[in-house]
C-alpha positions in Angstrom: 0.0 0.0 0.0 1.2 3.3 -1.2 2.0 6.2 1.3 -1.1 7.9 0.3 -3.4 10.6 1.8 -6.5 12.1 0.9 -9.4 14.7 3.0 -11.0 12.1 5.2 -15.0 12.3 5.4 -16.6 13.4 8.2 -16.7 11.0 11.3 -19.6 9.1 10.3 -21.3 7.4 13.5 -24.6 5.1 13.7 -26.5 7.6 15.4 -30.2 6.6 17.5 -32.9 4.9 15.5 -31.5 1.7 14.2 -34.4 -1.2 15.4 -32.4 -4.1 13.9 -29.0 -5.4 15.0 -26.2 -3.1 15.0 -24.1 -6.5 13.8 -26.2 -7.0 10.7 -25.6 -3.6 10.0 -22.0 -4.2 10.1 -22.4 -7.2 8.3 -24.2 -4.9 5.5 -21.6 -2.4 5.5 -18.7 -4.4 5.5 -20.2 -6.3 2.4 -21.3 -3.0 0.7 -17.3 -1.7 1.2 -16.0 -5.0 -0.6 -18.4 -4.3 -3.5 -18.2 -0.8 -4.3 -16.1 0.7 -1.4 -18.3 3.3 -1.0 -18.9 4.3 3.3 -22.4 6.1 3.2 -23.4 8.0 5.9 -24.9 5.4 8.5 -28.3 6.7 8.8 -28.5 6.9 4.9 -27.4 2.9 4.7 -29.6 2.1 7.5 -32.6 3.9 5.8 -31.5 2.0 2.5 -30.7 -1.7 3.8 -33.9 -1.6 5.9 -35.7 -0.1 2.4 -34.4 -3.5 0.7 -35.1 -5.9 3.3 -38.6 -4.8 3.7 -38.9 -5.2 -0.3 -37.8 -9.2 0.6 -39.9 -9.2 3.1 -37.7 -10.0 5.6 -35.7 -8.1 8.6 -32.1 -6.6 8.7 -31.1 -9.8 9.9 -31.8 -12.0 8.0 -30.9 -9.4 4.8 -27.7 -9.9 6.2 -27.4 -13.3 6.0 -28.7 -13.8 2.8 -27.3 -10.6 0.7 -25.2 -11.2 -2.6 -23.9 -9.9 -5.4 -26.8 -9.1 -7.0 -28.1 -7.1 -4.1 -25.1 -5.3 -3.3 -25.4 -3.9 -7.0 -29.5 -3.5 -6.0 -28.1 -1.5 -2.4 -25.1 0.3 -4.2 -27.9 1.8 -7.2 -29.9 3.1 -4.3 -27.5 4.7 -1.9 -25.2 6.0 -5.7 -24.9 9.9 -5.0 -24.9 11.7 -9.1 -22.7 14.5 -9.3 -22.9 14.5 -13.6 -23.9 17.3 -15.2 -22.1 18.8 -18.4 -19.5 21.4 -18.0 -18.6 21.6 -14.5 -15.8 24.1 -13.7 -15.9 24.9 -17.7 -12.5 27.0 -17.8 -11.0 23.8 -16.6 -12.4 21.6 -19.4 -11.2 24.6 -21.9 -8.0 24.0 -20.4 -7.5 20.6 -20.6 -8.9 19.5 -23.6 -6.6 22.6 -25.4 -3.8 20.7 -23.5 -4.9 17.3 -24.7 -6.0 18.4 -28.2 -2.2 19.3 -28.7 -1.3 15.2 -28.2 -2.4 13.0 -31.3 -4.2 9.9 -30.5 -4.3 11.6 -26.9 -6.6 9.3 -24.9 -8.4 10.4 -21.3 -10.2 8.7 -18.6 -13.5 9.7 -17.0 -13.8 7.6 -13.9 -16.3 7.5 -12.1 -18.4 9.2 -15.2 -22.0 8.3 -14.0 -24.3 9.4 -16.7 -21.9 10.8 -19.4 -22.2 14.7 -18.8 -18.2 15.0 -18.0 -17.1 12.3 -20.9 -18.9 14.4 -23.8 -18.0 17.5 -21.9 -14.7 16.2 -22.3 -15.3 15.1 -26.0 -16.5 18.3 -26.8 -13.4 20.3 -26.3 -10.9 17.9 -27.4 -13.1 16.3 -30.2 -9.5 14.2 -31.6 -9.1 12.5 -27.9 -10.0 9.2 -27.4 -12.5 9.3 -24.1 -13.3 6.3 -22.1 -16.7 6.6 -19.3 -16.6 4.0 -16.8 -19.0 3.3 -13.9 -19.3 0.8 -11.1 -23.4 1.7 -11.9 -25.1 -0.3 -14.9 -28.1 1.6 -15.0 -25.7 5.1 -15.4 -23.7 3.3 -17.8 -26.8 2.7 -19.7 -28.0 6.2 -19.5 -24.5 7.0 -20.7 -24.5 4.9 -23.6 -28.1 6.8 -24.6 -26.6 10.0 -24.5 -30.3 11.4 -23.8 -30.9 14.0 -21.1 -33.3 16.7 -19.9 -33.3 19.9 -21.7 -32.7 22.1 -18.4 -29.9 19.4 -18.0 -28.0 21.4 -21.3 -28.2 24.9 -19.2 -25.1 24.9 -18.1 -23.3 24.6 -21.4 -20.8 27.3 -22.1 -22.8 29.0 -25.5 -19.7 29.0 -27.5 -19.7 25.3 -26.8 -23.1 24.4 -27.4 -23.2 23.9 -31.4 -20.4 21.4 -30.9 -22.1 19.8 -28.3 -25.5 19.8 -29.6 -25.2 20.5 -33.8 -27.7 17.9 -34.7 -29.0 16.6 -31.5 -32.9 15.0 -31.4 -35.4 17.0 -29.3 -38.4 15.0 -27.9 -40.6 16.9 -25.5 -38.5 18.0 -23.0 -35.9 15.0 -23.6 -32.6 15.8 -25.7 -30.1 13.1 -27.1 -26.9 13.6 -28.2 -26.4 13.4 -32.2 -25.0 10.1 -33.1 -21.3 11.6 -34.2 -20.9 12.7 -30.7 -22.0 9.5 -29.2 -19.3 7.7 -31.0 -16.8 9.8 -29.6 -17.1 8.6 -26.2 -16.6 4.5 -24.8 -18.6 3.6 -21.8 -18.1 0.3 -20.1 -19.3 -0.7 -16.3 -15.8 -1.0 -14.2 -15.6 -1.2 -10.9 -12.4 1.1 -9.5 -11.7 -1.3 -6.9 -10.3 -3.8 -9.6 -7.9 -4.0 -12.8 -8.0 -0.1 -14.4 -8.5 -0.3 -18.4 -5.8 -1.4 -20.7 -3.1 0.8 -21.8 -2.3 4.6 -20.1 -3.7 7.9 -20.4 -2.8 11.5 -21.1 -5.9 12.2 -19.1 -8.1 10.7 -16.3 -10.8 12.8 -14.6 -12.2 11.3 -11.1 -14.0 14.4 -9.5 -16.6 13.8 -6.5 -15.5 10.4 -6.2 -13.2 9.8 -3.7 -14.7 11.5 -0.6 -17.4 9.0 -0.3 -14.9 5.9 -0.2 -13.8 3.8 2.6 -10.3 4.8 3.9 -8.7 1.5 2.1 -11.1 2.1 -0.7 -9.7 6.0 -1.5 -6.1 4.4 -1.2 -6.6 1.7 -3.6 -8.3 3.8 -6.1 -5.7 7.1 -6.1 -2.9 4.1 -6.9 -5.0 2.5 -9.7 -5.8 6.1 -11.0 -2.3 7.2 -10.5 -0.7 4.2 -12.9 -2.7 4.5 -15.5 -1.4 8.3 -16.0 1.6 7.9 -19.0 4.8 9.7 -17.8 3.3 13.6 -17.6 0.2 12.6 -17.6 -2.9 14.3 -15.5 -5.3 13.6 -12.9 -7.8 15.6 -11.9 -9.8 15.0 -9.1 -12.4 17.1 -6.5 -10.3 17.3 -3.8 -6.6 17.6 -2.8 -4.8 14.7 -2.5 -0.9 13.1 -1.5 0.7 10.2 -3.6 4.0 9.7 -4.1 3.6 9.4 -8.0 1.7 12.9 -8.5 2.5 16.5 -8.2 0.4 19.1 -7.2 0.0 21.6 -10.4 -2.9 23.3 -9.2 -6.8 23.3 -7.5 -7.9 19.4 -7.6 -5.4 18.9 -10.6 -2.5 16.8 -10.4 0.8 15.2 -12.7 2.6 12.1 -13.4 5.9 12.0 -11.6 8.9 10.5 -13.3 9.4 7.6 -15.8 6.6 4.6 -16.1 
């Protein structure tokens, strides 16, 4: 394990109110940090375990006992906090995808990507980048791959953006997809960042909003797996200041590859 450091949560306590065993809650949690290393907010897992086991009809208990892999996907869909939404911190994009426009057959990584907004974002200003969106969620992934989203969703996008973004986009009612030669700009695939990170390395991986709601192990794993798949000079940028002994600080959230591969 890396010497690694990153802004720890808030201290995150059970609080009054949980009816069912404090050790199936554990059992719960633990499980749900193996899956998705994720470490809600207790009273927000409680409310959502206790939603699910009502759904089987049984108590916290026995959901313990009896939870699996297809659950924990069922629980992680439920307590999954969104933080898409096209163009956040827009300088920054115009920055970077300037910076990664300048490298041929650049490729970038949106981790973490949810419903797409920050890999077409990403697309948009750096339209000769290869972009990769991956997501632990199936269902976001899904969305992602439709490329369709609310019109007030589109709000937000810088105007001297928005013909590249939207040139020949399909209106219905008040849903808007994506035209189809900006859908083929972008890969989506379900990944989980706990595991192997995608083939090859990147000029770019973006990973905002994502690791303040892991487990402590969890936020250490994933900055080492984020951190080797940057190519020598290569960028991260992430929501939050972070220490790892393969990246530089070069600015707010925004971080480089130290040394040789």
């Amino acid at each position: 394990m890396s010497a690694v450091a990153v802004a720890t949560p808030p201290e995150r306590t059970l609080g009054p109110g949980l009816s069912a065993s404090v050790d199936a809650f554990e059992r719960v949690r633990t499980a749900l940090v193996r899956h998705a290393g994720i470490s809600p907010h207790p009273w927000r897992l409680r409310d959502r375990a206790l939603e699910r086991a009502g759904a089987r009809g049984a108590d916290l208990d026995a959901y313990a006992a009896s939870i699996d892999a297809a659950e924990l996907e069922a629980l992680f869909e439920r307590l999954r906090v969104a933080h898409s939404g096209f163009f956040r911190d827009p300088g920054e994009f115009i920055r970077l995808g300037e910076w990664i426009g300048a490298s041929p057959g650049a490729r970038a990584w949106c981790a973490g990507v949810g419903e797409g907004q920050e890999a077409f974002s990403l697309a948009t200003v750096a339209p000769h980048a290869e972009v990769l969106g991956t997501d632990l969620s199936r269902r976001a992934i899904e969305h992602a791959r439709q490329a369709t989203y609310p019109r007030e969703a589109l709000l937000g996008i810088p105007p001297a953006l928005r013909g590249r973004l939207l040139d020949g986009a399909e209106a219905t009612g008040e849903r808007v997809r994506l035209a189809e030669r900006m859908r083929g700009r972008v890969t989506f695939e379900v990944r989980n960042l706990l595991g192997p990170a995608p083939q090859g390395r990147f000029e770019l991986v973006v990973c905002r909003n994502v690791l303040y709601h892991l487990d402590a192990a969890a936020r250490v794993t994933t900055l080492d797996r984020l951190a080797d798949a940057l190519s020598t000079g290569g960028r991260l940028w992430v929501g939050e200041r972070v220490v790892h002994p393969r990246l530089e600080r070069l600015g707010s959230g925004l971080y480089g590859r130290r040394g040789a591969l």
